[in-house]
N, C-alpha and C positions, 0 to 999 in steps of 0.2 A: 842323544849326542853326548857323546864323553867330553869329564870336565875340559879334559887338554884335548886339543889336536896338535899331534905332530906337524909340523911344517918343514914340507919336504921337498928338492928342487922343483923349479920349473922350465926346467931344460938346461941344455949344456954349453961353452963355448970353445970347447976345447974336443969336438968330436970332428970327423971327419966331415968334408963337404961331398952330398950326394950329387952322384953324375948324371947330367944334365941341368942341374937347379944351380940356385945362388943360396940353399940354405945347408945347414950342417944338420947331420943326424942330432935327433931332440932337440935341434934349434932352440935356444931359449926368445928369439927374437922372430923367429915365424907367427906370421899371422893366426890367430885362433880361426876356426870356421866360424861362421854366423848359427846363430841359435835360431833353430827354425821351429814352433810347436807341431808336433803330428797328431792327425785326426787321432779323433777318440777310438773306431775301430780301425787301427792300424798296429794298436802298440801291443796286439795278445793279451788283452785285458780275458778276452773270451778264447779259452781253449779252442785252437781250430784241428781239424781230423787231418790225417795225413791223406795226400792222392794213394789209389789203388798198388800202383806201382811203387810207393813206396819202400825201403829199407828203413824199418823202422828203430832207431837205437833205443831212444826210448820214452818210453809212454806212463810215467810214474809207477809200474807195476811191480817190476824189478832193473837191476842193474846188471844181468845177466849177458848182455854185450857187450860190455866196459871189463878192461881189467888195467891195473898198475901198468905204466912204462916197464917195467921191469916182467909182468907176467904173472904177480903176485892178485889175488882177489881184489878189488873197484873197493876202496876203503874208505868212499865218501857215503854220508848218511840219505835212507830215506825220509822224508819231510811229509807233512800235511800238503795237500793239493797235489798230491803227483809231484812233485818237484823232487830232486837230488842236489845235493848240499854237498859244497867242496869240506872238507873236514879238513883243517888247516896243520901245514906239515906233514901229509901224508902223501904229497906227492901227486904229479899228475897223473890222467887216468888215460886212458886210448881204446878205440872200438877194436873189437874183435877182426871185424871185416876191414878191409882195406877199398876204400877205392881209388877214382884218377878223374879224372872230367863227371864233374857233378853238378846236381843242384843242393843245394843243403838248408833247411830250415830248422831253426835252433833259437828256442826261449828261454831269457835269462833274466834274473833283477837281481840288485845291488843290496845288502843289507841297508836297514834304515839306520842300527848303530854305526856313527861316524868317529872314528879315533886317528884319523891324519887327514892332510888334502892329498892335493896331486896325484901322483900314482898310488900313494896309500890308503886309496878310498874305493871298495867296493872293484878291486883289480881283477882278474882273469883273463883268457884269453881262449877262442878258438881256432885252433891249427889245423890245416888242408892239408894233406899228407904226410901229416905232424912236423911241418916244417915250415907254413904261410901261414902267419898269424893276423888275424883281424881280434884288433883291441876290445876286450870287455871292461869297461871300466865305469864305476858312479861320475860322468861327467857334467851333471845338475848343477850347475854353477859352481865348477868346481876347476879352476885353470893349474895349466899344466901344458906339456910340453906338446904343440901341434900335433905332429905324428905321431902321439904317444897318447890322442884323446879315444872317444867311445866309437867305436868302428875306422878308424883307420888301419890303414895296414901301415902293422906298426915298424915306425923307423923309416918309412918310406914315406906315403902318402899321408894327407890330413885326409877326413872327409869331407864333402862338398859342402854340409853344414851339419851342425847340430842338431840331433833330432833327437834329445835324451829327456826323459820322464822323470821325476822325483825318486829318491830312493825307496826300494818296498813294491813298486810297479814294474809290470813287466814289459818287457823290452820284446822285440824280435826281429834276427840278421834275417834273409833271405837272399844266399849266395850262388851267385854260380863263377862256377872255379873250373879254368882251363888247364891243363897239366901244358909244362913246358915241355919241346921237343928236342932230343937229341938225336945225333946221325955221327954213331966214332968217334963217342965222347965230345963229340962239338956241339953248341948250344944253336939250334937250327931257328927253336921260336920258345919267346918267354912266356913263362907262365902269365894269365890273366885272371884278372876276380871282377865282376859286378858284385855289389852290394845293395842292397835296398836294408837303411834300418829304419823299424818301424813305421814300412811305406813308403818312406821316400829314399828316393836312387841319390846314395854317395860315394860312389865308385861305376864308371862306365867303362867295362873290360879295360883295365888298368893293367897296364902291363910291367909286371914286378919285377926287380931289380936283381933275384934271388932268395930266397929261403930267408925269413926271417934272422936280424941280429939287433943285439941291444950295443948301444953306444958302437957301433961299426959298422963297415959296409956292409950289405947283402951282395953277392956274388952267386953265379954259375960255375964259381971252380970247382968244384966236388959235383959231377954228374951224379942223377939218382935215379931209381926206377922210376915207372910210368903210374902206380899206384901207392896208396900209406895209409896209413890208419888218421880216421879222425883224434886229435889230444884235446881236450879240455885239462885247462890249467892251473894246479894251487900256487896260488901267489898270496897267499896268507889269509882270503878273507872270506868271509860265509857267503861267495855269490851260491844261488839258485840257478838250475837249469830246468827245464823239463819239454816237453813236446819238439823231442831232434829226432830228425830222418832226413834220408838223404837217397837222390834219381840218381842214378849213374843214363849220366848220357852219351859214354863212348857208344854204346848198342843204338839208339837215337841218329848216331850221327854217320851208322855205318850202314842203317837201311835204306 
């Protein structure tokens, strides 16, 4: 741990209030979730293989699916254990392949150097058609702003509870993500997410508000296509990822 930690908010009172709730985006006064421990084989301690049907993005081999937001080469490092390393300031990264209605499994952990709290500890983020963020964050006893902790969809929702492991351990989301519908530019049905982190269900098809925003509403103003690429996030700090793939279950749901 560094001599200092930064000490950084723990939410806002001056953001918007979310519609249909009584709290404001990053609430500084929203409830935290309850700290709940997850079983020992839940949290991807042990490498698990991807289903057959898989898309695999990837498997600590290479980073040969991933490239730059922008198109430029995946400029985050490879790691010991299969893992890939955000390489900080370079940017986030996105798959090649684009999907829409998924399942998505993705392992992550937080460095064990700690040099701020709140959102400055162990940050990231996984995006659903690089536009629905579900929070990566070190939130081991670490407070900060409800819908801004580890697996909520941020800005929006808290998760159900707390299921976070000590820094250095690894974590895993197990998502499924509904594309929202349009019909002539009109929003017909919103997008939804289940969540399971490591094991346990904190998010039961939640149905989102819009595309991720930081300090603002999320909105369906801006229609989007029915597919996007998965974004993993540089938000300054050495998280790890490794063993991500993802079902597309439009085909599933059309036989």
């Amino acid at each position: 741990m560094a001599d200092e930690i930064r000490v950084l908010p723990k939410g806002y009172t001056d953001t918007p209030l979310i519609p249909g709730q009584k709290w404001r985006v990053h609430d500084v006064d929203r409830p935290m979730p309850p700290v709940i421990e997850p079983g020992l084989n839940s949290t991807g301690a042990a490498f698990s293989s991807p289903p057959s049907d898989a898309h695999v993005l990837f498997d600590g081999s290479n980073a040969d699916a991933w490239t730059h937001r922008s198109g430029e080469p995946c400029g985050w490092a490879l790691v010991a254990g299969g893992a890939m390393e955000v390489t900080p300031r370079t940017g986030d990264i996105r798959s090649k392949q684009e999907f829409g209605t998924c399942q998505l499994h993705v392992e992550w952990r937080a460095p064990t150097e700690i040099y701020a709290d709140s959102q400055g500890r162990g940050n990231s983020g996984v995006f659903l058609l690089g536009l629905y963020e579900i929070q990566v964050l070190d939130g081991y006893d670490n407070p900060t702003y409800a819908d801004g902790v580890t697996a909520a969809i941020y800005g929006q929702y808290p998760p159900l509870v707390n299921a976070c492991v000590p820094p250095g351990d690894w974590h895993n989301f197990d998502v499924v993500f509904e594309t929202p519908k349009y019909e002539n530019g009109k929003l017909m049905k919103p997008a939804t997410m289940t969540v399971f982190h490591n094991g346990l269900l904190v998010h039961l098809r939640q149905e989102m508000q819009g595309p991720t925003q930081h300090r603002a509403l999320a909105s369906y103003a801006q229609p989007h296509g029915p597919k996007g690429p998965l974004v993993l996030q540089d938000h300054g700090d050495r998280v790890q990822f490794r063993n991500i793939w993802v079902r597309e279950l439009e085909k599933l749901q059309a036989d």
